[in-house]
C-alpha positions as CSV (number, residue, x, y, z in Angstrom):
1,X,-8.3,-2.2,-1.8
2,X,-9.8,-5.5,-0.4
3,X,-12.9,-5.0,2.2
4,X,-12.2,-7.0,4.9
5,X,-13.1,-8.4,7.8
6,X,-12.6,-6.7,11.3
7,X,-9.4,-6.9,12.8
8,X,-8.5,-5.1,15.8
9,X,-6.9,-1.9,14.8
10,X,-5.7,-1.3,18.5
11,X,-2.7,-4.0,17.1
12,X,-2.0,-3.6,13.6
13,X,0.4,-6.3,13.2
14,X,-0.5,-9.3,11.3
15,X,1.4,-12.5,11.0
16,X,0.6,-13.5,7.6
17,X,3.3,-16.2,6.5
18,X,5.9,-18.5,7.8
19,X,6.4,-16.4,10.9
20,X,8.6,-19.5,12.5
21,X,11.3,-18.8,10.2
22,X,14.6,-17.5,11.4
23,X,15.4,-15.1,8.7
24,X,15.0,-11.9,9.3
25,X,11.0,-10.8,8.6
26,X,9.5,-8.7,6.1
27,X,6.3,-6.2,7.2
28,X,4.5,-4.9,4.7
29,X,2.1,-2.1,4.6
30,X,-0.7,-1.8,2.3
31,X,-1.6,1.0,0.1
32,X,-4.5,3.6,0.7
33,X,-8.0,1.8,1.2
34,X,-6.3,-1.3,1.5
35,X,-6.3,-4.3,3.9
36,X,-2.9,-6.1,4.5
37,X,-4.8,-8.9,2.7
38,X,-3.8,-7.3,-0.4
39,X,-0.2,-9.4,0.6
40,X,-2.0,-12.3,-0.2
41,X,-0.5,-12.9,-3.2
42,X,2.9,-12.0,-2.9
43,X,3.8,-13.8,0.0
44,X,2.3,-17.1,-1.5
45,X,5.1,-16.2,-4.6
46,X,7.7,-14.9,-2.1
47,X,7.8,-18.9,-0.7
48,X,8.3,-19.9,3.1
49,X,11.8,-19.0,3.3
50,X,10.5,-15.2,5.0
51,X,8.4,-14.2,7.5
52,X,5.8,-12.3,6.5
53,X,3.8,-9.6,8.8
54,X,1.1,-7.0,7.7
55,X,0.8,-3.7,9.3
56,X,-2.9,-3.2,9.5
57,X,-4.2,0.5,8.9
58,X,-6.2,2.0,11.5
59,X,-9.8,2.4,10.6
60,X,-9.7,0.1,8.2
61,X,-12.5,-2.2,10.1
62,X,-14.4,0.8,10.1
63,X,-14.3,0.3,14.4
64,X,-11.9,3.8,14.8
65,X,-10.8,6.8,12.3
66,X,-8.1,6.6,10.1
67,X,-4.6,8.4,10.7
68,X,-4.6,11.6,9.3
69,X,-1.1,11.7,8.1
70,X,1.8,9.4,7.1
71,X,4.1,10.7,10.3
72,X,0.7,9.4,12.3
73,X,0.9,6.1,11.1
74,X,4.0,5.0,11.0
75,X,4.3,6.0,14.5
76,X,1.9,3.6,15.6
77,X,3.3,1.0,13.7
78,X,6.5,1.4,15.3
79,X,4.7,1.2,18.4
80,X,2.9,-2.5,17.5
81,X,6.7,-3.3,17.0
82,X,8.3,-2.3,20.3
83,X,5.5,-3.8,21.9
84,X,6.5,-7.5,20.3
85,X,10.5,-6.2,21.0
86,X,11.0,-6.5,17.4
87,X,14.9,-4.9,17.8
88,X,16.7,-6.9,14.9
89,X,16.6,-5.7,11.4
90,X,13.9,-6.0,9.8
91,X,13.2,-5.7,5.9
92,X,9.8,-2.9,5.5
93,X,7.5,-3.6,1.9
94,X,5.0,-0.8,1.4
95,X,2.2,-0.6,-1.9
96,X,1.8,3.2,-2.9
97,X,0.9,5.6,0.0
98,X,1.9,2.4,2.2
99,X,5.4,3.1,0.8
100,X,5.4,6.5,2.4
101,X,4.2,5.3,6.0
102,X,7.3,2.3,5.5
103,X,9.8,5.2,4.9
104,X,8.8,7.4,7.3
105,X,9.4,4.0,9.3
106,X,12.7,3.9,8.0
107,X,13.6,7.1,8.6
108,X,12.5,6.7,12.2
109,X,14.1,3.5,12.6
110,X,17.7,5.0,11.2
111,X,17.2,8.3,13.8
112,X,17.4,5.2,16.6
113,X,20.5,3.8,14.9
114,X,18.5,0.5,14.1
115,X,19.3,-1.7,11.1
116,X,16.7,-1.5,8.0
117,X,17.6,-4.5,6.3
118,X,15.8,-3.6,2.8
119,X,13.2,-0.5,2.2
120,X,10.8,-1.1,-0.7
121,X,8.3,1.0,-2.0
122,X,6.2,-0.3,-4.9
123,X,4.5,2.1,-7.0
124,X,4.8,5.2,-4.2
125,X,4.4,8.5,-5.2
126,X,6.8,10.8,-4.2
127,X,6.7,13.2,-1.1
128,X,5.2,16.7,-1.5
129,X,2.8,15.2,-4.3
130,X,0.2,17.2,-4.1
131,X,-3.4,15.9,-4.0
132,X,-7.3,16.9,-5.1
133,X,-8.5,16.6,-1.8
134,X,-12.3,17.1,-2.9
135,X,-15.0,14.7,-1.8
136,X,-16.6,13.7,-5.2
137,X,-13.1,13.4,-6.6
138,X,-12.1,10.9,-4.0
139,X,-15.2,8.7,-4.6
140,X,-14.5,8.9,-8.3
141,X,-10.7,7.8,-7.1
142,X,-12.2,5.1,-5.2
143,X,-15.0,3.6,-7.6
144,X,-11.4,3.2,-10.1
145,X,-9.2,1.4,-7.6
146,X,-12.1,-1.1,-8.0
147,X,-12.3,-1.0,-11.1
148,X,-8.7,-1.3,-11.8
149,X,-8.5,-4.5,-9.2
150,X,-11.2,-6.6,-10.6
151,X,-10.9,-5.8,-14.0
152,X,-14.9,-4.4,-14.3
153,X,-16.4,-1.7,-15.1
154,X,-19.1,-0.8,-12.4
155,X,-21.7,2.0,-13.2
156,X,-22.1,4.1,-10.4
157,X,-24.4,7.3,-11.5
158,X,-22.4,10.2,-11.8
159,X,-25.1,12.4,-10.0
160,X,-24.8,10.6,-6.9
161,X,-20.4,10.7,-6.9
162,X,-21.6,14.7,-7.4
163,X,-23.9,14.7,-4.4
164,X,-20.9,13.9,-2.2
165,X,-23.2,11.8,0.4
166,X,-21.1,9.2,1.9
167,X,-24.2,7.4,2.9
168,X,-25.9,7.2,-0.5
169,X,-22.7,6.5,-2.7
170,X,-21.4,3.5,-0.4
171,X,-24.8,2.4,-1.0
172,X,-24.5,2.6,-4.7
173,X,-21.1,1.3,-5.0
174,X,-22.0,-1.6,-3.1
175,X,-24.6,-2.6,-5.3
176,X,-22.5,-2.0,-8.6
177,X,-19.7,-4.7,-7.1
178,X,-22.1,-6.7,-6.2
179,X,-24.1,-6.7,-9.7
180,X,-20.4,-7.0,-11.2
181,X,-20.0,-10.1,-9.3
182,X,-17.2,-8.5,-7.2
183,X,-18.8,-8.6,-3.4
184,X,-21.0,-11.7,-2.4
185,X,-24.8,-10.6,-2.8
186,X,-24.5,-11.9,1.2
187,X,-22.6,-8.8,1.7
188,X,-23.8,-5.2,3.1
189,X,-22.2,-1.8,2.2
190,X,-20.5,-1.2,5.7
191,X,-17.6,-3.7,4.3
192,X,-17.3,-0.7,2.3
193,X,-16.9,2.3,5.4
194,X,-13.5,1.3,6.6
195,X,-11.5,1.2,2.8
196,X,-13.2,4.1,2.3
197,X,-12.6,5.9,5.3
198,X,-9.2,4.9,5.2
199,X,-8.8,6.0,1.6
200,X,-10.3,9.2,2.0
201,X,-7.6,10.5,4.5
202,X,-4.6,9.1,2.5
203,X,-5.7,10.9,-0.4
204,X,-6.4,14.6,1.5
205,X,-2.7,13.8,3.4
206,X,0.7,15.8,1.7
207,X,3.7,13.8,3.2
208,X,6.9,16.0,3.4
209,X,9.8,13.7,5.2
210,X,11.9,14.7,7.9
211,X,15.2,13.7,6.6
212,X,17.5,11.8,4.3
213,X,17.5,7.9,3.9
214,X,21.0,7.1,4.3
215,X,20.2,3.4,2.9
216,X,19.3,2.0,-0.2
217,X,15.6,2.7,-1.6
218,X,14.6,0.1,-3.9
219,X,11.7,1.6,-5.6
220,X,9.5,-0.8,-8.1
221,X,7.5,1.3,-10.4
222,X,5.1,0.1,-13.4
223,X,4.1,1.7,-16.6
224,X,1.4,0.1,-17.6
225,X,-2.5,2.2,-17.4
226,X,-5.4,1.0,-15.1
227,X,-8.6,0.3,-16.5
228,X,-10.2,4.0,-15.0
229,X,-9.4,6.6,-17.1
230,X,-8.3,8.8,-14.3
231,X,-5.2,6.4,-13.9
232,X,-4.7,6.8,-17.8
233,X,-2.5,10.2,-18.2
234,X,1.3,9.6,-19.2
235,X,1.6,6.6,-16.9
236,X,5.2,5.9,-18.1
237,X,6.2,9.8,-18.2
238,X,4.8,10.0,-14.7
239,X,6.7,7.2,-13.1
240,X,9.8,8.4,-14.5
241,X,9.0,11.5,-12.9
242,X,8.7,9.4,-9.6
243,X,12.3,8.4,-9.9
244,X,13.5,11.5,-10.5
245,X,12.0,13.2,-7.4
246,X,12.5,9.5,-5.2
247,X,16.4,10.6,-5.6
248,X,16.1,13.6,-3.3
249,X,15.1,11.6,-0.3
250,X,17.5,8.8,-0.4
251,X,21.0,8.3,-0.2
252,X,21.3,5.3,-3.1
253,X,18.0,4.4,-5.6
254,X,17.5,1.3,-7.2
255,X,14.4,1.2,-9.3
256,X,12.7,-2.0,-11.1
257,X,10.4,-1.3,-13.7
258,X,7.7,-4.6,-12.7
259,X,4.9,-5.5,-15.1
260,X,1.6,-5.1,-14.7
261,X,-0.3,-1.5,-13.3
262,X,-0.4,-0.1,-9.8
263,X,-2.7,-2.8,-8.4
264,X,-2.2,-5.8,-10.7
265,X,1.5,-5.9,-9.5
266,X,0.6,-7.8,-6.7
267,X,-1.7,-10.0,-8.0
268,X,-1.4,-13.2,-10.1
269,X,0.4,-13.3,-12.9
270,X,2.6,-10.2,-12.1
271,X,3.1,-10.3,-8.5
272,X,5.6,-13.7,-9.4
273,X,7.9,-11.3,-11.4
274,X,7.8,-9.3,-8.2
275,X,8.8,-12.0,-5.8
276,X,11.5,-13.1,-7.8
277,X,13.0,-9.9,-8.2
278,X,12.4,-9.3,-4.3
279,X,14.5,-12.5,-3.7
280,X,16.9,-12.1,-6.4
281,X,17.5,-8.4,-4.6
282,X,18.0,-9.7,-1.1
283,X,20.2,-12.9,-2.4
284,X,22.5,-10.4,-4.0
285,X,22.9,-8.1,-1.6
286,X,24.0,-10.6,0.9
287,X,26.3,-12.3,-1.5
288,X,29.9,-12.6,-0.5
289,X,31.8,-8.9,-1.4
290,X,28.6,-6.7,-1.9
Protein backbone atom coordinates (compact mmCIF):
# COMPACT_ATOMS: atom_id res chain seq x y z
CA UNK A 1 0.00 0.00 0.00
CA UNK A 2 2.38 2.69 -1.33
CA UNK A 3 0.47 5.80 -3.20
CA UNK A 4 2.19 6.31 -6.16
CA UNK A 5 2.80 8.11 -8.95
CA UNK A 6 0.80 7.67 -12.34
CA UNK A 7 1.77 4.97 -14.48
CA UNK A 8 -0.07 4.00 -17.39
CA UNK A 9 -2.38 1.30 -16.44
CA UNK A 10 -3.06 0.55 -20.22
CA UNK A 11 0.64 -1.48 -19.71
CA UNK A 12 0.97 -2.91 -16.42
CA UNK A 13 4.35 -4.24 -16.83
CA UNK A 14 7.15 -2.60 -15.00
CA UNK A 15 10.81 -3.32 -15.37
CA UNK A 16 11.94 -2.81 -12.02
CA UNK A 17 15.50 -4.54 -11.74
CA UNK A 18 18.34 -5.94 -13.69
CA UNK A 19 16.11 -6.61 -16.64
CA UNK A 20 19.38 -7.29 -18.91
CA UNK A 21 20.03 -10.41 -17.16
CA UNK A 22 19.72 -13.76 -18.92
CA UNK A 23 18.11 -15.71 -16.25
CA UNK A 24 14.89 -16.36 -16.49
CA UNK A 25 12.70 -13.16 -14.83
CA UNK A 26 10.58 -12.99 -11.97
CA UNK A 27 7.08 -10.65 -12.10
CA UNK A 28 5.62 -9.92 -9.16
CA UNK A 29 2.25 -8.65 -8.34
CA UNK A 30 1.43 -6.53 -5.49
CA UNK A 31 -1.14 -6.99 -2.98
CA UNK A 32 -4.63 -5.17 -2.76
CA UNK A 33 -4.12 -1.22 -2.67
CA UNK A 34 -0.70 -1.61 -3.58
CA UNK A 35 1.75 -0.24 -6.19
CA UNK A 36 4.40 -2.63 -7.61
CA UNK A 37 6.67 -0.25 -5.76
CA UNK A 38 6.00 -2.24 -2.72
CA UNK A 39 8.94 -4.62 -4.63
CA UNK A 40 11.19 -2.07 -3.76
CA UNK A 41 12.74 -3.81 -1.17
CA UNK A 42 12.91 -7.16 -2.07
CA UNK A 43 14.43 -6.86 -5.28
CA UNK A 44 17.29 -4.59 -3.75
CA UNK A 45 17.77 -8.00 -1.25
CA UNK A 46 17.07 -10.46 -4.09
CA UNK A 47 20.65 -8.93 -5.82
CA UNK A 48 21.13 -8.44 -9.76
CA UNK A 49 21.39 -11.97 -10.62
CA UNK A 50 17.15 -11.77 -11.67
CA UNK A 51 15.21 -9.79 -13.53
CA UNK A 52 12.68 -8.23 -11.91
CA UNK A 53 9.16 -6.95 -13.47
CA UNK A 54 6.10 -5.53 -11.60
CA UNK A 55 2.62 -6.12 -12.83
CA UNK A 56 0.93 -2.87 -12.27
CA UNK A 57 -2.83 -3.06 -11.07
CA UNK A 58 -5.27 -1.26 -13.06
CA UNK A 59 -6.66 1.82 -11.43
CA UNK A 60 -4.15 2.05 -9.33
CA UNK A 61 -3.22 5.75 -10.76
CA UNK A 62 -6.60 6.54 -10.15
CA UNK A 63 -6.74 7.24 -14.37
CA UNK A 64 -9.26 3.90 -14.94
CA UNK A 65 -11.34 1.43 -12.51
CA UNK A 66 -9.96 -1.28 -10.88
CA UNK A 67 -10.64 -5.06 -12.06
CA UNK A 68 -13.41 -6.45 -10.44
CA UNK A 69 -12.15 -9.91 -9.97
CA UNK A 70 -8.91 -11.91 -9.72
CA UNK A 71 -9.86 -13.95 -13.19
CA UNK A 72 -10.04 -10.08 -14.64
CA UNK A 73 -6.74 -9.29 -13.73
CA UNK A 74 -4.71 -11.83 -14.42
CA UNK A 75 -6.04 -11.86 -17.81
CA UNK A 76 -4.78 -8.62 -18.60
CA UNK A 77 -1.59 -9.28 -17.24
CA UNK A 78 -1.23 -12.22 -19.46
CA UNK A 79 -2.08 -9.91 -22.09
CA UNK A 80 0.92 -7.16 -21.19
CA UNK A 81 2.99 -10.46 -21.49
CA UNK A 82 2.05 -11.77 -24.95
CA UNK A 83 2.30 -8.39 -26.12
CA UNK A 84 6.38 -8.28 -25.08
CA UNK A 85 6.38 -12.29 -26.40
CA UNK A 86 7.33 -13.28 -23.07
CA UNK A 87 7.03 -17.34 -24.08
CA UNK A 88 9.87 -18.78 -21.82
CA UNK A 89 9.31 -19.71 -18.28
CA UNK A 90 8.91 -17.40 -16.24
CA UNK A 91 9.03 -17.38 -12.24
CA UNK A 92 5.43 -15.36 -10.90
CA UNK A 93 5.81 -13.52 -7.00
CA UNK A 94 2.47 -12.24 -5.77
CA UNK A 95 1.93 -10.32 -1.93
CA UNK A 96 -1.67 -11.42 -0.55
CA UNK A 97 -4.64 -10.93 -3.01
CA UNK A 98 -1.65 -10.40 -5.58
CA UNK A 99 -0.92 -14.08 -4.93
CA UNK A 100 -4.33 -14.97 -6.19
CA UNK A 101 -4.14 -12.89 -9.57
CA UNK A 102 -0.26 -14.77 -9.96
CA UNK A 103 -2.12 -18.25 -9.59
CA UNK A 104 -4.85 -17.67 -11.59
CA UNK A 105 -1.77 -16.75 -13.94
CA UNK A 106 -0.40 -19.92 -13.37
CA UNK A 107 -3.19 -21.78 -13.81
CA UNK A 108 -3.69 -20.03 -17.18
CA UNK A 109 -0.31 -20.40 -18.13
CA UNK A 110 -0.34 -24.46 -17.37
CA UNK A 111 -3.91 -24.73 -19.50
CA UNK A 112 -1.40 -23.38 -22.55
CA UNK A 113 1.11 -26.02 -21.67
CA UNK A 114 3.65 -23.11 -20.79
CA UNK A 115 6.49 -23.57 -18.15
CA UNK A 116 5.98 -21.81 -14.59
CA UNK A 117 9.31 -21.86 -13.41
CA UNK A 118 8.35 -21.08 -9.56
CA UNK A 119 4.78 -19.86 -8.17
CA UNK A 120 4.96 -17.87 -4.91
CA UNK A 121 2.39 -16.52 -2.96
CA UNK A 122 3.39 -14.57 0.25
CA UNK A 123 0.87 -14.25 2.85
CA UNK A 124 -2.32 -15.08 0.33
CA UNK A 125 -5.36 -16.04 1.65
CA UNK A 126 -6.93 -18.84 0.35
CA UNK A 127 -9.70 -19.15 -2.42
CA UNK A 128 -13.41 -19.02 -1.41
CA UNK A 129 -12.30 -16.77 1.63
CA UNK A 130 -15.01 -14.98 2.13
CA UNK A 131 -14.97 -11.21 2.65
CA UNK A 132 -17.04 -8.16 4.65
CA UNK A 133 -17.64 -6.30 1.63
CA UNK A 134 -19.16 -3.20 3.60
CA UNK A 135 -17.98 0.31 2.81
CA UNK A 136 -17.04 1.56 6.43
CA UNK A 137 -15.39 -1.74 7.03
CA UNK A 138 -13.16 -1.41 4.01
CA UNK A 139 -12.07 2.12 5.10
CA UNK A 140 -11.36 0.77 8.55
CA UNK A 141 -9.36 -2.12 6.51
CA UNK A 142 -7.62 0.45 4.70
CA UNK A 143 -6.72 3.22 7.48
CA UNK A 144 -4.82 -0.38 9.23
CA UNK A 145 -2.78 -1.35 6.14
CA UNK A 146 -1.36 2.05 6.93
CA UNK A 147 -1.01 1.78 9.97
CA UNK A 148 0.48 -1.65 9.88
CA UNK A 149 3.18 -0.27 7.00
CA UNK A 150 4.53 2.71 8.72
CA UNK A 151 4.30 1.60 12.07
CA UNK A 152 1.81 4.78 13.32
CA UNK A 153 -1.12 5.10 14.68
CA UNK A 154 -3.22 7.69 12.66
CA UNK A 155 -6.60 9.05 14.17
CA UNK A 156 -9.09 9.17 11.75
CA UNK A 157 -12.60 9.98 13.58
CA UNK A 158 -14.67 7.01 13.73
CA UNK A 159 -17.86 9.06 12.70
CA UNK A 160 -16.55 9.91 9.46
CA UNK A 161 -15.18 5.85 8.53
CA UNK A 162 -19.30 5.50 9.60
CA UNK A 163 -20.43 8.08 7.14
CA UNK A 164 -19.10 5.91 4.36
CA UNK A 165 -18.32 9.27 2.09
CA UNK A 166 -15.34 8.42 0.00
CA UNK A 167 -14.89 12.09 -0.46
CA UNK A 168 -14.69 13.20 3.19
CA UNK A 169 -12.65 10.12 4.61
CA UNK A 170 -9.83 10.33 1.85
CA UNK A 171 -9.78 13.79 2.95
CA UNK A 172 -9.29 12.81 6.55
CA UNK A 173 -6.97 10.05 6.03
CA UNK A 174 -4.78 12.15 4.14
CA UNK A 175 -4.36 14.57 6.68
CA UNK A 176 -3.76 11.95 9.52
CA UNK A 177 -0.60 10.46 7.27
CA UNK A 178 0.37 13.60 6.70
CA UNK A 179 0.26 14.79 10.53
CA UNK A 180 2.01 11.28 11.24
CA UNK A 181 4.72 12.26 8.95
CA UNK A 182 3.83 9.49 6.56
CA UNK A 183 2.80 11.67 3.15
CA UNK A 184 4.82 14.89 2.37
CA UNK A 185 2.66 17.92 3.58
CA UNK A 186 3.31 18.75 -0.52
CA UNK A 187 1.01 16.03 -1.11
CA UNK A 188 -2.93 16.09 -1.90
CA UNK A 189 -5.50 13.33 -0.99
CA UNK A 190 -6.02 12.09 -4.78
CA UNK A 191 -2.55 10.08 -4.16
CA UNK A 192 -4.94 8.47 -2.07
CA UNK A 193 -8.11 7.52 -4.88
CA UNK A 194 -6.28 4.88 -6.80
CA UNK A 195 -4.93 2.48 -3.58
CA UNK A 196 -8.09 3.03 -2.44
CA UNK A 197 -10.06 2.27 -5.31
CA UNK A 198 -7.98 -0.48 -6.03
CA UNK A 199 -8.35 -1.89 -2.49
CA UNK A 200 -11.88 -1.48 -2.28
CA UNK A 201 -12.58 -4.03 -5.21
CA UNK A 202 -10.06 -6.71 -3.97
CA UNK A 203 -11.68 -6.76 -0.74
CA UNK A 204 -15.57 -7.11 -2.16
CA UNK A 205 -13.98 -9.93 -4.85
CA UNK A 206 -14.43 -14.01 -3.73
CA UNK A 207 -11.84 -15.82 -5.96
CA UNK A 208 -12.92 -19.57 -6.60
CA UNK A 209 -10.08 -21.12 -9.17
CA UNK A 210 -10.71 -22.94 -12.09
CA UNK A 211 -8.59 -25.88 -11.59
CA UNK A 212 -5.65 -27.67 -10.03
CA UNK A 213 -2.01 -26.41 -9.94
CA UNK A 214 -0.15 -29.32 -11.17
CA UNK A 215 3.26 -27.59 -9.95
CA UNK A 216 4.73 -26.72 -6.89
CA UNK A 217 3.12 -23.79 -4.72
CA UNK A 218 5.50 -22.30 -2.47
CA UNK A 219 3.43 -20.45 -0.03
CA UNK A 220 5.36 -18.04 2.59
CA UNK A 221 3.13 -17.22 5.41
CA UNK A 222 3.96 -15.06 8.80
CA UNK A 223 2.63 -15.28 12.18
CA UNK A 224 3.32 -12.34 13.61
CA UNK A 225 0.15 -9.49 14.42
CA UNK A 226 -0.04 -5.99 12.68
CA UNK A 227 -0.20 -2.96 14.59
CA UNK A 228 -4.39 -2.57 13.77
CA UNK A 229 -6.26 -4.50 15.87
CA UNK A 230 -8.39 -5.93 13.17
CA UNK A 231 -5.21 -7.83 11.92
CA UNK A 232 -4.81 -9.07 15.64
CA UNK A 233 -7.23 -12.33 15.90
CA UNK A 234 -5.31 -15.78 16.00
CA UNK A 235 -2.81 -14.68 13.41
CA UNK A 236 -0.72 -18.00 13.81
CA UNK A 237 -4.02 -20.28 14.00
CA UNK A 238 -5.26 -18.52 10.96
CA UNK A 239 -2.27 -19.04 8.76
CA UNK A 240 -2.12 -22.53 9.61
CA UNK A 241 -5.56 -22.63 8.49
CA UNK A 242 -4.18 -21.03 5.16
CA UNK A 243 -2.03 -24.07 4.58
CA UNK A 244 -4.45 -26.38 5.22
CA UNK A 245 -6.98 -25.05 2.63
CA UNK A 246 -3.77 -23.85 0.04
CA UNK A 247 -3.39 -27.91 -0.25
CA UNK A 248 -6.68 -28.29 -2.13
CA UNK A 249 -5.61 -26.21 -5.11
CA UNK A 250 -2.14 -27.42 -5.65
CA UNK A 251 -0.57 -30.49 -6.68
CA UNK A 252 2.77 -30.15 -4.17
CA UNK A 253 2.89 -27.20 -1.15
CA UNK A 254 5.92 -25.99 0.25
CA UNK A 255 5.34 -23.44 2.94
CA UNK A 256 8.02 -21.06 4.77
CA UNK A 257 6.92 -19.54 7.81
CA UNK A 258 9.01 -15.81 7.09
CA UNK A 259 9.35 -13.28 9.96
CA UNK A 260 7.80 -10.30 10.33
CA UNK A 261 3.69 -9.52 9.58
CA UNK A 262 1.78 -9.32 6.31
CA UNK A 263 3.36 -6.12 5.21
CA UNK A 264 6.65 -5.88 7.14
CA UNK A 265 7.79 -9.06 5.19
CA UNK A 266 8.86 -7.11 2.45
CA UNK A 267 10.33 -4.45 4.03
CA UNK A 268 13.77 -3.98 5.66
CA UNK A 269 14.81 -6.04 8.06
CA UNK A 270 12.51 -8.98 7.05
CA UNK A 271 12.20 -8.86 3.50
CA UNK A 272 16.35 -10.14 3.58
CA UNK A 273 15.19 -13.37 5.25
CA UNK A 274 12.78 -13.54 2.34
CA UNK A 275 15.28 -13.05 -0.48
CA UNK A 276 17.49 -15.48 0.83
CA UNK A 277 15.03 -18.10 1.17
CA UNK A 278 13.65 -17.12 -2.40
CA UNK A 279 17.24 -17.80 -3.70
CA UNK A 280 18.06 -20.65 -1.59
CA UNK A 281 14.55 -22.16 -3.14
CA UNK A 282 15.34 -21.61 -6.74
CA UNK A 283 19.28 -22.78 -6.24
CA UNK A 284 17.94 -26.00 -4.87
CA UNK A 285 15.55 -26.80 -7.14
CA UNK A 286 17.81 -26.52 -10.04
CA UNK A 287 20.53 -28.51 -8.27
CA UNK A 288 21.85 -31.50 -9.98
CA UNK A 289 19.11 -34.69 -9.16
CA UNK A 290 16.08 -32.60 -7.83
Amino acid sequence: MYPSSAIFASDPLVPLHAVRSSEIPIFCIPGAGASVTAFNEFFDALGARWPVYGLQPRGIDGAEQPHQSVEAAALYNLGALAQLNFNGPIHLLGHSYGGLVAFDMALRLQKQKRSVASLTLIDTEPPETPHEAGTSHIFNQFVGVFESIFDRTLYVNETIIASCEIELFISNLHAALVKARCLPARSTPDVLRGSLATFAAACRTTYVPHGLYTGKLHLVLVSAACRNKSFNDDVTRQRAAYAVQWRRWAAELDVWYGPGHHFSILQVPHVRSLATWWRQARDLESAPGT
